[in-house]
C-alpha positions as CSV (number, residue, x, y, z in Angstrom):
1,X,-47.1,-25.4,-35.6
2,X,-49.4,-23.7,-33.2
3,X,-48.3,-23.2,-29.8
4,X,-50.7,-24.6,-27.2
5,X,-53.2,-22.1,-25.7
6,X,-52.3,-21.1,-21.8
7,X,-54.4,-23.4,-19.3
8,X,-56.4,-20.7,-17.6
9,X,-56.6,-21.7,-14.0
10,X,-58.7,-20.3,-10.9
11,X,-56.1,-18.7,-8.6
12,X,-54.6,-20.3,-4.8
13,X,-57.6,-19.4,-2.2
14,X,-56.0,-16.2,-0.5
15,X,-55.3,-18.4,2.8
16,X,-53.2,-20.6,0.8
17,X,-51.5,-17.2,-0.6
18,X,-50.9,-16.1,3.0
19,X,-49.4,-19.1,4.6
20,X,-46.9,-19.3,1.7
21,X,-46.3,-15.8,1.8
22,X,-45.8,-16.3,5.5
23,X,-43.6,-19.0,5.3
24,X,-41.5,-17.1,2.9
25,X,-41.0,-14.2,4.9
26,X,-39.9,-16.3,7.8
27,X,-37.4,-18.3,5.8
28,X,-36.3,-14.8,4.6
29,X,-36.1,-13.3,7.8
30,X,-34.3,-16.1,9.6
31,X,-31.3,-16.1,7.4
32,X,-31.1,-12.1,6.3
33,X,-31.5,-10.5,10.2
34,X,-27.9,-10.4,10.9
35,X,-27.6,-8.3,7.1
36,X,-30.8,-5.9,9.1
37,X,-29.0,-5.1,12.2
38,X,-25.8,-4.1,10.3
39,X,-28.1,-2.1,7.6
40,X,-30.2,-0.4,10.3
41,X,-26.8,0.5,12.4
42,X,-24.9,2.0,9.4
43,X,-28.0,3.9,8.4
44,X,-28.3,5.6,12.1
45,X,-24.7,7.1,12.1
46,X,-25.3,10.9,11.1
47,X,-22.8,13.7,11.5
48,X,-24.5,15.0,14.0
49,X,-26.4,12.0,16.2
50,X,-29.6,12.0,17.5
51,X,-28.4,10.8,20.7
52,X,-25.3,11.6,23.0
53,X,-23.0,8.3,22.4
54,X,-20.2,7.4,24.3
55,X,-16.7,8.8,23.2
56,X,-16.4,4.9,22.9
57,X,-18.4,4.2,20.0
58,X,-16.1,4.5,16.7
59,X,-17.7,5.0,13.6
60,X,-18.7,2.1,11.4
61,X,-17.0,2.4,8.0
62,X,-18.6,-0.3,6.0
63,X,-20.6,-3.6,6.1
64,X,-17.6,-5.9,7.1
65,X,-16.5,-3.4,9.7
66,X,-19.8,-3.2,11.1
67,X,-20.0,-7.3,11.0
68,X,-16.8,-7.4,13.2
69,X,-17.3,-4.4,15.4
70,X,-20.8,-5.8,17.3
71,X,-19.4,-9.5,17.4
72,X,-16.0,-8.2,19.2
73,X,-17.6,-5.7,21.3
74,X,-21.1,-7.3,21.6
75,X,-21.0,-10.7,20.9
76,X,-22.5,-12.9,17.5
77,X,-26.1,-13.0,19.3
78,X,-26.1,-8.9,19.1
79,X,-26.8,-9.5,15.3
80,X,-29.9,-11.6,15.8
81,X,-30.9,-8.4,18.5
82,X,-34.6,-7.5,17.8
83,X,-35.7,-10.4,15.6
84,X,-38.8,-10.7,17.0
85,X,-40.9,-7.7,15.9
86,X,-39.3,-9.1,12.5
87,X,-40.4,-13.0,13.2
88,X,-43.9,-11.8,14.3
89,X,-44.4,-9.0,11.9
90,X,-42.1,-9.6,8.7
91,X,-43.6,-13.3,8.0
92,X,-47.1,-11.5,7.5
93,X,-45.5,-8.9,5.8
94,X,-44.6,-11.1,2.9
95,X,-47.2,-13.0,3.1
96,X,-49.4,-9.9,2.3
97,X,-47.1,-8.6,-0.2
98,X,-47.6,-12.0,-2.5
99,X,-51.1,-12.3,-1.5
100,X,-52.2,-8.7,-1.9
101,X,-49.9,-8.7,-5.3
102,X,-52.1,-11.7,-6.8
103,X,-55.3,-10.1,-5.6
104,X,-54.7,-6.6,-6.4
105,X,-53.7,-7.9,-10.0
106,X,-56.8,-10.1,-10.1
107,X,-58.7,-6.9,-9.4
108,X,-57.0,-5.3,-12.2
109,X,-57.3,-7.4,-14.9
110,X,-60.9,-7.6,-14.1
111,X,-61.6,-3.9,-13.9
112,X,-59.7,-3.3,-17.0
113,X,-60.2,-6.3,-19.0
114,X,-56.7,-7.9,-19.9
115,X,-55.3,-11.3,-19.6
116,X,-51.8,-10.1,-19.1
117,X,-49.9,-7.3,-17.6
118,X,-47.0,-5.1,-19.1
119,X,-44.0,-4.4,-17.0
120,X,-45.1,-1.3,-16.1
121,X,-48.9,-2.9,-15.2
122,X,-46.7,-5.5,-13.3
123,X,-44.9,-2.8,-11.3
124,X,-47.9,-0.6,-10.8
125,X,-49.8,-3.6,-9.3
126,X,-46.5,-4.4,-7.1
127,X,-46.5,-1.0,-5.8
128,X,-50.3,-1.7,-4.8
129,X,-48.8,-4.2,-2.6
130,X,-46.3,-2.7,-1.4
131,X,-48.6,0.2,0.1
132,X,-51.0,-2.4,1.3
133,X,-48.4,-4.3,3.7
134,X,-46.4,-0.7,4.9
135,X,-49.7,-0.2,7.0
136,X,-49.1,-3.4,8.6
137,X,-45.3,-3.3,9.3
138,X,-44.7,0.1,10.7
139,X,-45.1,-0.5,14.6
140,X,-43.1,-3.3,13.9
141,X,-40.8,-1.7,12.4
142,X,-40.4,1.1,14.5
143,X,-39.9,-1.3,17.8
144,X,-36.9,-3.4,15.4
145,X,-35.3,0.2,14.6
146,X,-34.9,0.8,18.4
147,X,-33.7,-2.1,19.6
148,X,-31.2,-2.4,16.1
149,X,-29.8,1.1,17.3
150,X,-26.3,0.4,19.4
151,X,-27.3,4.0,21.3
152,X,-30.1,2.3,23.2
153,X,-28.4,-1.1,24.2
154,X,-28.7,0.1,27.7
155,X,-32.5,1.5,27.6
156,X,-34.9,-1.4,26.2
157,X,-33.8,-5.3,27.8
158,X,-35.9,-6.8,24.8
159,X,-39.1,-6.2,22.4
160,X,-41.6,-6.4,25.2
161,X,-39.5,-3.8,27.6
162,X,-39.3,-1.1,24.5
163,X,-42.9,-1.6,23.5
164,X,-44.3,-0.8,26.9
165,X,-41.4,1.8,27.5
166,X,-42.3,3.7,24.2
167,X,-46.1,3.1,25.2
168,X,-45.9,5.0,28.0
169,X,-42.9,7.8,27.7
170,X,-43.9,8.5,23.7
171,X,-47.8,7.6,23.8
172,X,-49.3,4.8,21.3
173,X,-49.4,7.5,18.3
174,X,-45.4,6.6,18.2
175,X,-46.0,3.8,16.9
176,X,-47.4,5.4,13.5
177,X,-44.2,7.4,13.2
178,X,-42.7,6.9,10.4
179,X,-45.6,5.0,7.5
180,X,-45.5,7.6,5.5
181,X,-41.6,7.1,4.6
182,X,-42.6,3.8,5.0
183,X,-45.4,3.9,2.2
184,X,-42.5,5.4,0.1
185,X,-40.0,2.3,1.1
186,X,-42.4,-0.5,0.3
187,X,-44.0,1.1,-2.7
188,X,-41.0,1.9,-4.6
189,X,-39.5,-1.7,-3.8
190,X,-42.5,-4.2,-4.7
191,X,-42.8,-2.1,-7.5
192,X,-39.7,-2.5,-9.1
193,X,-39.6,-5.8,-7.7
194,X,-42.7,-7.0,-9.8
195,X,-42.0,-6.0,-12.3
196,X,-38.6,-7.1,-12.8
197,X,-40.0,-10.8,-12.1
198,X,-42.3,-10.2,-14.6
199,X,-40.2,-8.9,-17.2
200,X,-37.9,-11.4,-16.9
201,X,-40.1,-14.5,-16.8
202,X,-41.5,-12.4,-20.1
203,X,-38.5,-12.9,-21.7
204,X,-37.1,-16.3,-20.5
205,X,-40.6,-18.1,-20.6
206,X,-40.7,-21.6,-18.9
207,X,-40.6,-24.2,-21.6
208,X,-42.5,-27.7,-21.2
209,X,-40.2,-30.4,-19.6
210,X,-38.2,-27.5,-17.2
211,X,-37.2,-29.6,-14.5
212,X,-38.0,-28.5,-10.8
213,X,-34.2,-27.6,-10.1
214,X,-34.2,-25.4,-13.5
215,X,-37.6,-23.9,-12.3
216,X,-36.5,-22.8,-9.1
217,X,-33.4,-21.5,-10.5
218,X,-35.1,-19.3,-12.9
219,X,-37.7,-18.0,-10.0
220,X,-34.1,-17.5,-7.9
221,X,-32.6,-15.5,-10.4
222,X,-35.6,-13.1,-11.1
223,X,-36.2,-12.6,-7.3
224,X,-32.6,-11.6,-6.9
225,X,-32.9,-9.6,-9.5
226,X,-36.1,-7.6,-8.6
227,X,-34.8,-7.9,-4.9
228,X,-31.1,-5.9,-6.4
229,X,-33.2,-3.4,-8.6
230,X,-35.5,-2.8,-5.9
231,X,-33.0,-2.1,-3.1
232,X,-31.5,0.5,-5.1
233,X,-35.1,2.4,-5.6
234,X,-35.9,2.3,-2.0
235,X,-32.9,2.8,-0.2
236,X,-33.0,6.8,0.3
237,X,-36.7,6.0,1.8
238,X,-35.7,3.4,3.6
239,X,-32.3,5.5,5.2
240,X,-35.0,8.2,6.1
241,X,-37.6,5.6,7.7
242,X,-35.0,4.4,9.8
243,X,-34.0,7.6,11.3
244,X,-37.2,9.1,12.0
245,X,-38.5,5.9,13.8
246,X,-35.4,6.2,16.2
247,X,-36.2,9.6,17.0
248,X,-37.2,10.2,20.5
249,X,-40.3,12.3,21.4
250,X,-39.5,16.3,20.9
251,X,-37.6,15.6,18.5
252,X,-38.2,16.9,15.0
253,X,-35.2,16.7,12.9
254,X,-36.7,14.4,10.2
255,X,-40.4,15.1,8.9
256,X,-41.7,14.1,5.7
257,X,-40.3,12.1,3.7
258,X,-38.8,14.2,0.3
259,X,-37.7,17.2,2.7
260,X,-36.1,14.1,4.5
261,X,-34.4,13.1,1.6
262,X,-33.5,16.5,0.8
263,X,-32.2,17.5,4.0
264,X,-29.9,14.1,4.3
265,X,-28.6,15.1,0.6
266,X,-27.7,18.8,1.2
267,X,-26.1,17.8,5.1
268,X,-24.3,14.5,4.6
269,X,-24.3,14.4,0.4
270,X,-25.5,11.9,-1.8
271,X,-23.3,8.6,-0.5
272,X,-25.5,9.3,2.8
273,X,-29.0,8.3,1.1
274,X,-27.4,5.0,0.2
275,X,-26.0,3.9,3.7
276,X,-26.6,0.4,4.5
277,X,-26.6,-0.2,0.8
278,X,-24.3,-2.9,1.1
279,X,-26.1,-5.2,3.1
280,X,-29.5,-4.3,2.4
281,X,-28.4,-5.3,-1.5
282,X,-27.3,-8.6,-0.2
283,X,-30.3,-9.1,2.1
284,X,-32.7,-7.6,-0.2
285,X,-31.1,-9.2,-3.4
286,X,-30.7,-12.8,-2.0
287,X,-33.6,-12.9,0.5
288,X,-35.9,-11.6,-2.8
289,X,-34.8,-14.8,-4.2
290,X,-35.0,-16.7,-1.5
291,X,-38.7,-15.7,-0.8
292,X,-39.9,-16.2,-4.3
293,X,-38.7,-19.4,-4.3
294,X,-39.9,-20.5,-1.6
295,X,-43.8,-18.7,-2.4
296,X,-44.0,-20.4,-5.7
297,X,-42.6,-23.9,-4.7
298,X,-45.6,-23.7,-1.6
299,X,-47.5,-22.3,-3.6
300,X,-47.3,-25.5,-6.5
301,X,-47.7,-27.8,-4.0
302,X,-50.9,-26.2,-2.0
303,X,-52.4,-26.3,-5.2
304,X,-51.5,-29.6,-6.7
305,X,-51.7,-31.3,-3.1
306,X,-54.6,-29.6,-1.6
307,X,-56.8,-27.8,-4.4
308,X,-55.8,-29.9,-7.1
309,X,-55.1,-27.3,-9.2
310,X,-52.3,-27.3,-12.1
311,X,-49.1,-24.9,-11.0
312,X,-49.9,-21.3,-12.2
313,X,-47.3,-18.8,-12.7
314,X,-47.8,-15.0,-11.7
315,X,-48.5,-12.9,-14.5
């Protein structure tokens, strides 16, 4: 018996891409931000802060401590604090990494001639997206670090207030400070992320009849998976990203990005590169699977609803 040849399909008009995308990365962004604040705050504490902090502030010592610490001290809102550089800037964010993933492996299979990737074609192509949406998320980032950090509670009232505060005591070049750790971060996770999707949807192909639930389950799975792999690539960048966007102008403790990484490694020893690990896995791990599922169900319906195109799975 031969198998039936795959349907070749024109791909979802990259506006279609980016309102799925976007409506992924809200989803993921709306149920994961509490997971940020505790990464971000876990990922600040250094043996020697920054910052002066008050005598008062004890230590986090792990994700569940962290979790009980700002809602008894702070309240359950403090862990939705800074959401809106996320909200505003995060949505795109994903919606350029699918979109620029599909285009960027469009472009590739063009200029080399294949029909289908590899893994490691699949991750190099991820990575391209992952660089392309860093430039775009860095101010953003930057302003969701500051407000995430318990030291400056007291110095920025809300997004608006820190923007124009670190507009005019830093200059507007702050708001660069950090992309090239942040290259790193992205690079390194939509990479591995990729390409585990595409390995595993290699090996457990979709068969003729899958129901939707068994689809979705399969896409949830593999987005975890790529979202858990990827998280523990990324996580040194991301540690080092995090601390030089929270440094204050003058300050010059964190540079590039390897030194960085170096520097955190021979001070605080290798457990420091993975700070926040916890629930950045969970956010990361989840809300990758969360996010695919929600791009490729969009996805199948924009293009069965408005292009009337059959479904098309990423290579």
């Amino acid at each position: 018996m031969t198998s039936k040849p795959r349907q070749k399909v024109t791909p979802l008009p990259f506006a279609y891409q980016l309102l799925a995308g976007t409506m992924a990365g809200f989803a993921e962004v709306v149920c994961m931000h509490p997971l940020d604040v505790v990464k971000t705050r876990l990922q600040l504490q250094t043996l020697r802060p920054l910052l002066p902090k008050p005598s008062t502030m004890v230590p986090y010592t792990s994700m569940i401590d962290c979790f009980a610490k700002t809602i008894q001290n702070e309240g359950a809102s403090r862990l939705y604090r800074g959401v809106i550089p996320p909200l505003v800037a995060e949505a795109a964010k994903r919606a350029i990494k699918f979109g620029a993933n599909e285009q960027w492996g469009f472009a590739v299979k063009k200029l080399f001639s294949i029909d289908n990737f590899s893994m490691a074609q699949a991750g190099f192509v991820g990575a391209l997206a992952g660089a392309t949406e860093a430039f775009w998320v860095t101010p953003f980032d930057l302003v969701k670090v500051r407000l995430q950090d318990r030291a400056s509670l007291e110095q920025y009232r809300g997004t608006i207030d820190c923007v124009r505060k670190v507009l005019g005591q830093e200059g507007a070049m702050t708001f660069s400070h950090g992309l090239e750790a942040t290259l790193w971060r992205h690079a390194s996770f939509s990479g591995v992320y990729f390409m585990i999707i595409h390995g595993f949807r290699t090996a457990f192909p979709q068969r003729p009849g899958t129901t939707k639930n068994e689809a979705m389950l399969r896409n949830f799975i593999a987005g975890t998976m790529g979202g858990f792999l990827g998280t523990l690539v990324n996580t040194p960048f991301d540690v080092v990203k995090s601390r030089i966007q929270n440094q204050r102008k003058g300050t010059h403790t964190y540079g590039f990005t390897l030194p960085s990484v170096a520097k955190i490694y021979r001070e605080e020893g290798f457990r420091a590169l993975y700070k926040g690990l916890a629930p950045k896995t969970v956010r990361l791990g989840l809300g990758g699977g969360l996010m695919l599922v929600v791009f490729d169900s969009l996805s199948d319906l924009m293009r069965k609803r408005i292009t009337q195109q059959p479904a098309l799975e990423a290579a």
